[in-house]
C-alpha positions in Angstrom: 0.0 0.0 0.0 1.6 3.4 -1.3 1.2 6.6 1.3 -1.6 7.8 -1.1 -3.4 4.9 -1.3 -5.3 3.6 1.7 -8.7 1.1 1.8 -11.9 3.3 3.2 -12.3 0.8 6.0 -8.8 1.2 7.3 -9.2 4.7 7.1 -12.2 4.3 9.6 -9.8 2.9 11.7 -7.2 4.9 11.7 -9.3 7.9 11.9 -10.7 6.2 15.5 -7.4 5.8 16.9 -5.6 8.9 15.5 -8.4 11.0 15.7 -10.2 10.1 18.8 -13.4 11.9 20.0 -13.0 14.1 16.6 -13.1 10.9 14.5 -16.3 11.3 12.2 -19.7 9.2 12.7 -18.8 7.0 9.8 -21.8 5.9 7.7 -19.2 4.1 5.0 -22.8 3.2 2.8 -22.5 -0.2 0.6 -23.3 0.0 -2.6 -26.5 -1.3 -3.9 -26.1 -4.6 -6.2 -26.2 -3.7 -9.9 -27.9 -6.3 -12.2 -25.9 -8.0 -15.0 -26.5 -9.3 -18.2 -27.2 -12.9 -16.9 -29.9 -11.5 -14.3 -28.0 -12.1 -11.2 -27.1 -9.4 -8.7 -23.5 -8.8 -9.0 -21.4 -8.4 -5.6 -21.5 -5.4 -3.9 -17.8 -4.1 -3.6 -16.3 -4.6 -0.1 -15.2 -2.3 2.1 -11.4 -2.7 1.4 -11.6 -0.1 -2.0 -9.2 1.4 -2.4 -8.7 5.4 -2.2 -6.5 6.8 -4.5 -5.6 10.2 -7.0 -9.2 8.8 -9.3 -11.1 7.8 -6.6 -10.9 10.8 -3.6 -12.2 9.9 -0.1 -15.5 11.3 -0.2 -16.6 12.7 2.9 -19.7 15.0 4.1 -20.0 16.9 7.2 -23.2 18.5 8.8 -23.1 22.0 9.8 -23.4 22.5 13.2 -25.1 26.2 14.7 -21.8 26.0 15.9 -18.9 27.7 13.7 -16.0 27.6 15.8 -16.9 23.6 15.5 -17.4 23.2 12.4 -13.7 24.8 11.8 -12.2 22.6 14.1 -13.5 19.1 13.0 -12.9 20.3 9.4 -9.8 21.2 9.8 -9.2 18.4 11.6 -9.9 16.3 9.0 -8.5 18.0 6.2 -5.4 18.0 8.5 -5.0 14.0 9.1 -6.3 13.6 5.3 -3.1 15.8 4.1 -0.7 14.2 6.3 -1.2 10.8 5.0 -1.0 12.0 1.3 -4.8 10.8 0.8 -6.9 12.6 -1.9 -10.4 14.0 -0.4 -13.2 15.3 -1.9 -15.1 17.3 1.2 -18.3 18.6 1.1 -21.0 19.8 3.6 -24.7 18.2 3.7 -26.5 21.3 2.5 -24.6 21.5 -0.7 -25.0 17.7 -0.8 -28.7 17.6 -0.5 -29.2 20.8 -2.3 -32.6 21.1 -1.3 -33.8 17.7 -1.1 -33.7 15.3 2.0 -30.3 14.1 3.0 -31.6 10.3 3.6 -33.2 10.3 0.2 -29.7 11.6 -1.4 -27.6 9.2 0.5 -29.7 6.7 -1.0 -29.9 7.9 -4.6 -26.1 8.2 -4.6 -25.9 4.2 -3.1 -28.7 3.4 -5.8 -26.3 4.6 -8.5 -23.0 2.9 -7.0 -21.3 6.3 -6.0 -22.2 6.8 -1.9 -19.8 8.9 -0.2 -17.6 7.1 2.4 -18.5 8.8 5.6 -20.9 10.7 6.7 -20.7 13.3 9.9 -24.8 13.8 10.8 -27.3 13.3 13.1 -29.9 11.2 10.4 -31.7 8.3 12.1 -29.0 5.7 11.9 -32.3 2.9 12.4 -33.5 4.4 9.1 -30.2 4.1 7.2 -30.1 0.8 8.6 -33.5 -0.3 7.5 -33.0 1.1 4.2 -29.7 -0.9 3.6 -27.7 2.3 3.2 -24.8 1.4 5.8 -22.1 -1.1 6.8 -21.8 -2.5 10.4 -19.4 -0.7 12.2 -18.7 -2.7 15.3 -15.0 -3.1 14.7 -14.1 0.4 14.5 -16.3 1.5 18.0 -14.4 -1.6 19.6 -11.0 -0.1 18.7 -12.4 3.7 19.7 -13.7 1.9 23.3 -10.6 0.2 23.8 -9.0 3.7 24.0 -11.6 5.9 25.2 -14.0 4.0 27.3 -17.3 2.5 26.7 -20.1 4.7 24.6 -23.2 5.7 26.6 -25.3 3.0 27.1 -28.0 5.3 25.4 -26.3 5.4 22.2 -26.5 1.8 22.1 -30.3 1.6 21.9 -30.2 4.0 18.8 -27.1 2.4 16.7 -26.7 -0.8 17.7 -29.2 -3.3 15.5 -28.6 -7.0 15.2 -25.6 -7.0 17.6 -24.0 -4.8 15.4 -23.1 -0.9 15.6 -23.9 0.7 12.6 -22.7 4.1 12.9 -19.9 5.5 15.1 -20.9 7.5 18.4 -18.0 10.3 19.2 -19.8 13.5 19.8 -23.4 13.5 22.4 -24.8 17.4 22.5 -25.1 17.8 26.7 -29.0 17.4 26.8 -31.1 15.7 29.1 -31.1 15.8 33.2 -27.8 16.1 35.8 -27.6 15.8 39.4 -24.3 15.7 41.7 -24.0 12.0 42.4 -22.3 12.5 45.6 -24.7 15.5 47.6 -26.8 12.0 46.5 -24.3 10.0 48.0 -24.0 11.4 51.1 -28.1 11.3 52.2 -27.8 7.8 50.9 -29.9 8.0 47.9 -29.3 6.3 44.7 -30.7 8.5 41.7 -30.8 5.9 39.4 -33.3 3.9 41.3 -36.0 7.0 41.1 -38.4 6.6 38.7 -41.3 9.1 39.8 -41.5 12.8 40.3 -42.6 13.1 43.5 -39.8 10.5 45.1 -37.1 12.9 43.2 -38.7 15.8 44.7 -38.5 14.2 48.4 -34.6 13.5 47.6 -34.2 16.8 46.4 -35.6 18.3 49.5 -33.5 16.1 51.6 -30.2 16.7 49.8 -31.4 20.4 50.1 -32.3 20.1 53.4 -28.5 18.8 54.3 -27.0 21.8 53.1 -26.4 21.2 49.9 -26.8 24.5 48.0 -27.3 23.8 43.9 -27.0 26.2 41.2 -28.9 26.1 38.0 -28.4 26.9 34.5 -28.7 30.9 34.9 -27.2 30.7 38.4 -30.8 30.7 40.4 -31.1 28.1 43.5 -32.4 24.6 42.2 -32.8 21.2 44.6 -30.3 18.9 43.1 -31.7 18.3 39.5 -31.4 20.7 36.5 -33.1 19.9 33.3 -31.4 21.7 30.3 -33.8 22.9 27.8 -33.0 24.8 23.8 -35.4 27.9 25.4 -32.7 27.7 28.3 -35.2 27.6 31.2 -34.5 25.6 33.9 -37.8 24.8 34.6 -37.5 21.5 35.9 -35.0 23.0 38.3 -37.5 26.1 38.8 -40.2 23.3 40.0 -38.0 21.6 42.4 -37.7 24.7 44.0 -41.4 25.7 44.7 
């Protein structure tokens, strides 16, 4: 294998282990069997193509709201990409969907045998799935975890089908609730076991009630839970607090 020349699934992996939490989401799509002459589906071509000067890595990137992001993981990329010598063809999803829906252009471009070989988004990897527009990815998380750490047991439940992980988990936007597991600790309450509203407003009084003064998102007193919301309102937190 010459410096410019490198298979797209190798590249997965070296972009995991090089590239760490800035390694894309790869969606590496197989292409669809073509028909031939006899009738018979022809093989799909495997994952070990071959990049080279007449066939570019083809990669696409979402834009995030983000700019000072988007800079980064691009230039990221570009940055590993020119290092090794590789030939890339970049290109963002807007461009690359040029009005139309990106799942529906993923799959016209597998349709016609020329998908791109990764894919940076936040598209419903059960749907890319469903529609055969992916390749398992298992081995490249596996060699991410082994350096990094398991992935949250979340994003299992949305891109791991049949055993297998079909898309690669590296970036998680900070949504959802957060407590301090130890002003928890120390009343004795695990959080994890609550299920209902009312028992995690009777161990938000009692961890309040010991002392423990919480701060929420726009600095106001909360009782040891703060919901993060896109309007930015703590309101969960406000509702804890009376």
């Amino acid at each position: 294998m010459t410096k410019s020349q490198l298979s797209r699934r190798r590249f997965l992996q070296f972009s995991g282990s090089a590239m760490g939490l800035v390694a894309l989401a790869a969606c590496a799509p197989a292409v669809a069997p073509a028909e031939t002459g006899g009738g018979e589906a022809a093989a799909a071509p495997s994952g070990e193509t071959m990049v080279d000067s007449a066939n570019p890595l083809w990669v696409i990137l979402d834009i995030d709201f983000h700019d000072t992001y988007n800079e980064y993981t691009q230039k990221a990329l570009t940055d590993y990409v020119a290092a090794q010598g590789w030939p890339l063809e970049l290109a963002d999803s807007q461009g690359f969907a040029a009005g139309s829906g990106e799942t529906e252009r993923l799959a016209a471009a597998v349709q016609a045998g020329d998908p791109p070989d990764l894919v940076r988004h936040t598209l419903s990897t059960e749907l890319l799935h469903s529609l055969d527009l992916i390749q398992p990815m298992t081995d490249v998380v596996e060699e991410i975890e082994a350096v990094y750490g398991a992935a949250a047991p979340f994003l299992r439940q949305i891109k791991v089908f049949e055993d297998q992980w079909w898309s690669v988990p590296y970036h998680q936007r900070a949504g959802g609730g957060y407590y301090r597991k130890d002003a928890f600790d120390a009343i004795g309450v695990d959080l994890q076991t609550i299920r209902t509203y009312d028992k995690l407003f009777e161990a938000a009084l009692e961890s309040f009630d010991s002392g423990t003064v919480w701060l929420g998102y726009h600095g106001q007193p909360v009782w040891g839970w703060q919901q993060h919301h896109q309007s930015h309102q703590d309101w969960l937190g406000r509702w804890l607090a009376g």
